[in-house]
C-alpha positions as CSV (number, residue, x, y, z in Angstrom):
1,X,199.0,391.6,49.8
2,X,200.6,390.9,52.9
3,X,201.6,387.1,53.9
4,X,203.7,384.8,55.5
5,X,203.4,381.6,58.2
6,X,202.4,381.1,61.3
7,X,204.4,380.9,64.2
8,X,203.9,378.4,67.3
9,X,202.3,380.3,70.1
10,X,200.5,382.3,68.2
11,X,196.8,382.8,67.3
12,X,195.9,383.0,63.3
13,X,194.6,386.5,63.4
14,X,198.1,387.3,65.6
15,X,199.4,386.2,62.7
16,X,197.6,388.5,60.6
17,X,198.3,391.6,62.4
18,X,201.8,390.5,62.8
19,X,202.8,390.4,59.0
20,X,200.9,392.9,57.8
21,X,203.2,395.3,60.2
22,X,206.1,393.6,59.4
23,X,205.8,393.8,55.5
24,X,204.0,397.3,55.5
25,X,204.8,398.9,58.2
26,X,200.6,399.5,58.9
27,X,199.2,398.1,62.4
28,X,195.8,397.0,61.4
29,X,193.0,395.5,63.9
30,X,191.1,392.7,62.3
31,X,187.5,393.0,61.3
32,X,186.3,389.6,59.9
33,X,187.2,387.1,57.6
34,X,187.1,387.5,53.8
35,X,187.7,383.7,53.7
36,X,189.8,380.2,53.4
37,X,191.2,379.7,49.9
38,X,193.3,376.6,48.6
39,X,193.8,375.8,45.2
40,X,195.3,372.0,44.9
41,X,196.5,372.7,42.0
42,X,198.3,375.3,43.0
43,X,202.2,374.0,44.9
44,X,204.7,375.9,46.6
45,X,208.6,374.3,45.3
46,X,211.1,375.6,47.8
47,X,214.5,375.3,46.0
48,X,216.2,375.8,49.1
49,X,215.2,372.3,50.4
50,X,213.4,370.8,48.2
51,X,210.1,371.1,50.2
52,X,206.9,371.0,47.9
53,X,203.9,372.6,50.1
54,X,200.1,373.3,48.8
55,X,199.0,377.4,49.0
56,X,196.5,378.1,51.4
57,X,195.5,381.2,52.6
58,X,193.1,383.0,55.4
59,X,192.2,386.1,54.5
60,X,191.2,388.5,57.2
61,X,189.6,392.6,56.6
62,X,191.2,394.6,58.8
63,X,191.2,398.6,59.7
64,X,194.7,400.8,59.8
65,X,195.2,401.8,63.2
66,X,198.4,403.2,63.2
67,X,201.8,403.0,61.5
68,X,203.0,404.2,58.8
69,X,203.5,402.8,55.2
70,X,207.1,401.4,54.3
71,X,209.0,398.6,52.7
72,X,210.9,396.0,54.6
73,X,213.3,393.3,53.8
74,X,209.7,390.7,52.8
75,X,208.5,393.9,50.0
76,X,209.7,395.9,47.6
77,X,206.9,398.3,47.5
78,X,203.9,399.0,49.6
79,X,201.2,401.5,48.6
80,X,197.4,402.3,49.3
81,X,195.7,401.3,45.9
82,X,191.9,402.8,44.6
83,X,189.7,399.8,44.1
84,X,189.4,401.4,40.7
85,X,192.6,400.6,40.0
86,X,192.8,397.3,41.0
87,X,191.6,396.0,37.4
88,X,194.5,397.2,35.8
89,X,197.0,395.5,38.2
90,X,199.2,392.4,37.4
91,X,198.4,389.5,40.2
92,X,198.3,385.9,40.1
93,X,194.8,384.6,39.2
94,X,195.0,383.5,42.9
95,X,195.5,386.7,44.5
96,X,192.9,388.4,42.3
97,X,189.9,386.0,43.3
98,X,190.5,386.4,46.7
99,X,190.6,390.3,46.0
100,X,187.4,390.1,44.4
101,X,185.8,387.8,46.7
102,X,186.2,390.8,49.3
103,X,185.3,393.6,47.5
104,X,181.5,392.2,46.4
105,X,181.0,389.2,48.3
106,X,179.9,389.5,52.5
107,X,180.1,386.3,53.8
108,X,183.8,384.4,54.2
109,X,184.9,382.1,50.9
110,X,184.8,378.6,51.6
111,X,187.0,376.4,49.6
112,X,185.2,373.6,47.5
113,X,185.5,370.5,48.7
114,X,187.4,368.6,45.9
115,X,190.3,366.2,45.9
């Protein structure tokens, strides 16, 4: 799934819309929210400074309105899967909640509040 950080000056869904072009090649137009999901246990170690960070991530749903699909220098392969499919795939247990939250679930994913 596309990712990536947020830049100054720019609104979340921006954001969104942004990196899902960059890494996909796909202009999309955000829909809704599928929802906010942190996991504390779940870090980030960034080996090139040292930085430790916690995952987060807003999900949007979004429409394709344009583009076209293609790899950049952020993925190595980018493709239109059938949500029958999707079982069979190998993801972080992270990546496949939030996958699942927006295929049967309508209303946006709050995290728990937990320490």
């Amino acid at each position: 799934m596309p990712g990536g950080a947020h830049d100054p000056g720019e609104s979340l869904t921006h954001t969104a819309v942004r990196e899902t072009l960059e890494e996909t090649g796909v202009e999309i137009h955000a829909t809704g929210l599928v929802g906010i999901f942190t996991d504390p246990t779940h870090v980030i170690h960034y080996t090139s400074n040292d930085e430790v960070r916690q995952e987060f991530t807003i999900v949007y749903r979004g429409e394709p309105t344009g583009g076209k699909l293609m790899t950049s220098v952020e993925s190595t392969r980018v493709e239109w899967v059938p949500i029958e499919r999707i079982h069979s795939l190998t993801m972080d247990r992270s990546q496949r909640h939030r996958i699942e939250w927006a295929l049967h679930e309508s209303e946006p994913y709050i995290d728990p509040e937990t320490r």
